[in-house]
N, C-alpha and C positions, 0 to 999 in steps of 0.2 A: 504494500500500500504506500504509497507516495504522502508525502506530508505536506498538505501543499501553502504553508507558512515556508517553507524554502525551495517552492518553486520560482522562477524567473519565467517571466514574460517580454516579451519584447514584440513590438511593431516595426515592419521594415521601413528606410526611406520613402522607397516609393508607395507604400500604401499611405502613407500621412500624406505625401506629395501630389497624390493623386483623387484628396479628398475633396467632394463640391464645399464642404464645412470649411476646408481654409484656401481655398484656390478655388475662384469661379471658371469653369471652362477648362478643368483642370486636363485634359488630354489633346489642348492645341496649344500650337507655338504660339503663345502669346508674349513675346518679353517684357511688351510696355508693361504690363502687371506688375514690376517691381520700380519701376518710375513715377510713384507716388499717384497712381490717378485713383480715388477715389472710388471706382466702379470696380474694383478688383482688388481692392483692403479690405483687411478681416479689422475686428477690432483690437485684436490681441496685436496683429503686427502694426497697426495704430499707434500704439501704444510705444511697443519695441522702437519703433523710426523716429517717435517723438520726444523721445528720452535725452535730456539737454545734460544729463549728471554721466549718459556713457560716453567719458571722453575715451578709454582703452583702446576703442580700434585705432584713434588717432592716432594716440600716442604709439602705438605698433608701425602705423604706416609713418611715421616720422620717424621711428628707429632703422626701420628697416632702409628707409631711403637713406639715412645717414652711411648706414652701413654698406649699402651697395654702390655709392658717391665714393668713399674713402677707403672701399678695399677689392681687392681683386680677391676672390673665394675658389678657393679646389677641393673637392671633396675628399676626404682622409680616404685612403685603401678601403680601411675598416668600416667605413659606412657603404660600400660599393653593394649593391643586390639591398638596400636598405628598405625601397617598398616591399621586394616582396615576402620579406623576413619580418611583416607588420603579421599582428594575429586582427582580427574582426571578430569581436562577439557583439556584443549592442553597441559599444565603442569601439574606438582602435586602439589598441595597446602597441601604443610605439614606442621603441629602442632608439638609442641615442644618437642621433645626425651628425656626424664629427664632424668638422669642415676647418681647413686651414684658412688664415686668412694674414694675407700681407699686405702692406699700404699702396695705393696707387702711384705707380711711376708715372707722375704728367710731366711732358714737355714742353 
């Protein structure tokens, strides 16, 4: 008998993705749907886009810009075959991305 206090459940991407509950017209190429037009927002992602306190993604894409600005990056040996030594159960379980990095040589 199965205890089901320690079962796991999980939902695929694409069945949440392909829900009319949070994407209208959910199985056409629609891309404007994520360019804020009002006739294709749920209230939850409402919410999510209007959120003036989530500065993180910024502050990530200004790191990252920094870092690709001021370094030339090669990937360690050891992270080589790195996607596909990732495991997928409900999330990814990923291992460590090693990557050299040296300063830019400008002329």
């Amino acid at each position: 008998m199965t205890d089901i206090a320690q079962t796991t459940v999980a939902i695929h991407q694409w069945a949440i993705h392909h829900n009319e509950t949070y994407f209208k017209d959910p199985f056409s190429f629609r891309p404007e749907r994520f360019l804020g037009d009002p006739e294709f927002a749920t209230d939850k992602r409402d919410e999510d886009f209007a959120d003036p306190n989530n500065l993180a993604y910024v502050k990530m894409q200004l790191i990252l810009a920094h870092l690709t600005w001021n370094f030339d990056m090669e990937l360690a040996e050891e992270s080589r075959g790195w996607a596909e030594k990732q495991k997928v159960y409900i999330l990814w379980e990923k291992g460590p991305l090693e990557v050299h990095l040296s300063p830019v040589q400008r002329v």
